[in-house]
C-alpha positions in Angstrom: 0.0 0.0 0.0 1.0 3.6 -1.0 1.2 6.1 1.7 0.4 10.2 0.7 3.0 11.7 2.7 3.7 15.4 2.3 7.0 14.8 3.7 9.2 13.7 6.6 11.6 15.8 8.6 13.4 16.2 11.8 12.9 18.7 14.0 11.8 19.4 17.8 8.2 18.7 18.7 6.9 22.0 19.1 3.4 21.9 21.0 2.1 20.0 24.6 3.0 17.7 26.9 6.2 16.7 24.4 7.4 19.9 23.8 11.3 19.9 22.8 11.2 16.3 22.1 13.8 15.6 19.5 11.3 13.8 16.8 11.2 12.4 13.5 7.6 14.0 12.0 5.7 12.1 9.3 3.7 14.5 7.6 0.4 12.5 5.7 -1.4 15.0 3.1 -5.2 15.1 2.9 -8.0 16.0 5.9 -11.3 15.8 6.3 -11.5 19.2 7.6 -10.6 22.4 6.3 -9.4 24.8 9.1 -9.1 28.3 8.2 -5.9 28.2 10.4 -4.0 24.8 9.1 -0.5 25.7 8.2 -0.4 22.1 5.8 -0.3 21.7 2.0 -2.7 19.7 1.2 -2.1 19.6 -2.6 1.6 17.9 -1.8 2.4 15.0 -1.2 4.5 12.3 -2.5 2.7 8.3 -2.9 5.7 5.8 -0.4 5.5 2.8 0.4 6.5 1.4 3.9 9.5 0.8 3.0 10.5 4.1 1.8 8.4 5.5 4.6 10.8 3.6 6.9 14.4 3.6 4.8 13.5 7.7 5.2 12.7 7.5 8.8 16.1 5.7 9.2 18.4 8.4 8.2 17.4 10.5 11.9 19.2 9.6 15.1 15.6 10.0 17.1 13.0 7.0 18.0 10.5 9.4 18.4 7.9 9.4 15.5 5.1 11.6 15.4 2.2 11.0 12.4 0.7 14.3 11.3 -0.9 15.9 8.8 -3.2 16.6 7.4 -5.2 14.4 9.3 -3.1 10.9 9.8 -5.7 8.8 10.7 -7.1 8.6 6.7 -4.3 6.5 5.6 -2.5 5.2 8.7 -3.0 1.4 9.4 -2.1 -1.7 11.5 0.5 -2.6 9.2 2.2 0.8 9.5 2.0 0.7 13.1 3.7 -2.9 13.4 6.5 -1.7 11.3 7.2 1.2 13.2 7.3 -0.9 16.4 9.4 -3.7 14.8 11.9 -1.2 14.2 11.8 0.2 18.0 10.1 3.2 17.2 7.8 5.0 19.9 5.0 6.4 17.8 2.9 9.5 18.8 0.1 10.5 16.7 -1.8 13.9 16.1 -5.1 13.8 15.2 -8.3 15.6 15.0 -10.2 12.8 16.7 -12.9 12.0 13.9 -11.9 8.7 12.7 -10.7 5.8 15.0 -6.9 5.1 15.5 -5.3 1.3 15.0 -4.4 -0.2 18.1 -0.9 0.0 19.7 0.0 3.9 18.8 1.9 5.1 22.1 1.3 8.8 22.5 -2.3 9.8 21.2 -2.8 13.7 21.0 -6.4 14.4 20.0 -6.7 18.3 18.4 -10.3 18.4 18.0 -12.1 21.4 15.7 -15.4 22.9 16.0 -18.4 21.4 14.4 -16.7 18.3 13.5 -17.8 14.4 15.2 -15.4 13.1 17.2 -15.1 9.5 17.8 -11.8 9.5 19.7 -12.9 9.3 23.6 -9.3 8.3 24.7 -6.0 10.3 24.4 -3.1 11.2 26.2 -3.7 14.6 25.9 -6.1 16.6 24.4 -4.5 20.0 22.6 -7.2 22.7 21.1 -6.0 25.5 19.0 -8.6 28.6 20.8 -10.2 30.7 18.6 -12.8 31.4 21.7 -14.9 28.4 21.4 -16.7 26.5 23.9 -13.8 24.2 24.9 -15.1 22.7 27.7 -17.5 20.0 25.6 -14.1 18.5 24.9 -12.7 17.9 28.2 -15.8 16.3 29.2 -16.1 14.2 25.8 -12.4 12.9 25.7 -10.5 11.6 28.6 -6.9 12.4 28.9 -3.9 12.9 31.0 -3.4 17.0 29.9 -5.8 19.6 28.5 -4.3 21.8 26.8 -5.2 25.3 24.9 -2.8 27.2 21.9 -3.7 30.0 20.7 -4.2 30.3 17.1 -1.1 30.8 15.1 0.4 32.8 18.0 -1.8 35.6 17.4 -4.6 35.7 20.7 -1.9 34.1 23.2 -3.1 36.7 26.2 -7.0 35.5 25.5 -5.8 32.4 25.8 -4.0 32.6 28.9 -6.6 34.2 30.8 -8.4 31.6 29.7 -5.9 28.9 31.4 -6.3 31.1 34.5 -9.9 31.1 35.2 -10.0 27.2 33.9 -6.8 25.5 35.5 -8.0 22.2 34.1 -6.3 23.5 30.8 -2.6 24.0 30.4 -1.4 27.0 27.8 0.4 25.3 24.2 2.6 27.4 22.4 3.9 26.6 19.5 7.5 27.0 20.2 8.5 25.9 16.9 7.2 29.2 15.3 8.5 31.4 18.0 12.0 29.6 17.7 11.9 29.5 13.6 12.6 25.9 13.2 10.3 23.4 11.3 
């Protein structure tokens, strides 16, 4: 089977409870959503199989693989996840919770949007990017370790915060991969 990855990098995890996480990133194309605030080419992308998908992963000195997109869990599969764990990779996923996950993925992190149905009622942590939306149906819809709030591409980080402060069940995000200017 033929992957649509938009591409595969190395860099620092950038966002929650991972946050400067060396990590190889696995970037699948395609969502099901369209968020006026996704930063991800959606028209890119280049068909791999596993193989590739792997041999590529190989070339980075971290064990730390995180599947993104796009929204990963259109293409991702058992088979995938097997590999990945057959070649002692830890695999965290982000995902917009809409579609169920395969079994065995070791660091879920549900980013769910407004309006959409989310099927995902498990996570490790749940990360919403705030555009001042009723947030609060999420943390009582998906169970997880950490809550946590980002403000939209860096731009309403003090709404966001005083958000955090008057609901100390969420934890602030940034995205200190923007702020830092790496990938």
């Amino acid at each position: 089977m033929a992957y649509r990855i938009n591409e595969i990098f190395y860099s620092l995890q950038g966002e929650g409870a991972n946050t400067g996480m060396p990590a190889v990133f696995v970037r699948f194309s395609g969502c099901n959503l369209r968020c006026p605030f996704c930063d991800t080419d959606f028209a890119s992308y280049r068909e791999m199989e596993l193989a590739e998908i792997l041999d590529s992963i190989e070339e980075f000195p971290s064990d730390f693989i995180v599947l993104t997109g796009g929204e990963p869990s259109l293409q991702i599969d058992s088979e995938l996840i097997e590999a990945l764990h057959e070649h002692d990779k830890v695999i965290a996923i982000e995902t917009n919770g809409t579609h169920p996950l395969p079994a065995d993925i070791d660091w879920v992190t549900c980013s769910p949007k407004e309006g959409s149905r989310i099927v995902l009622r498990e996570a490790d942590e749940v990360k919403v990017v705030y555009t001042g939306q009723d947030v609060e149906q999420y943390a009582d819809m998906i169970e997880a370790e950490s809550y946590y709030l980002q403000p939209c591409s860096c731009e309403n980080t003090d709404e966001v915060i005083a958000y955090c402060l008057a609901h100390p069940h969420w934890s602030l995000s940034l995205q200190t991969h923007k702020l830092i200017h790496i990938q």
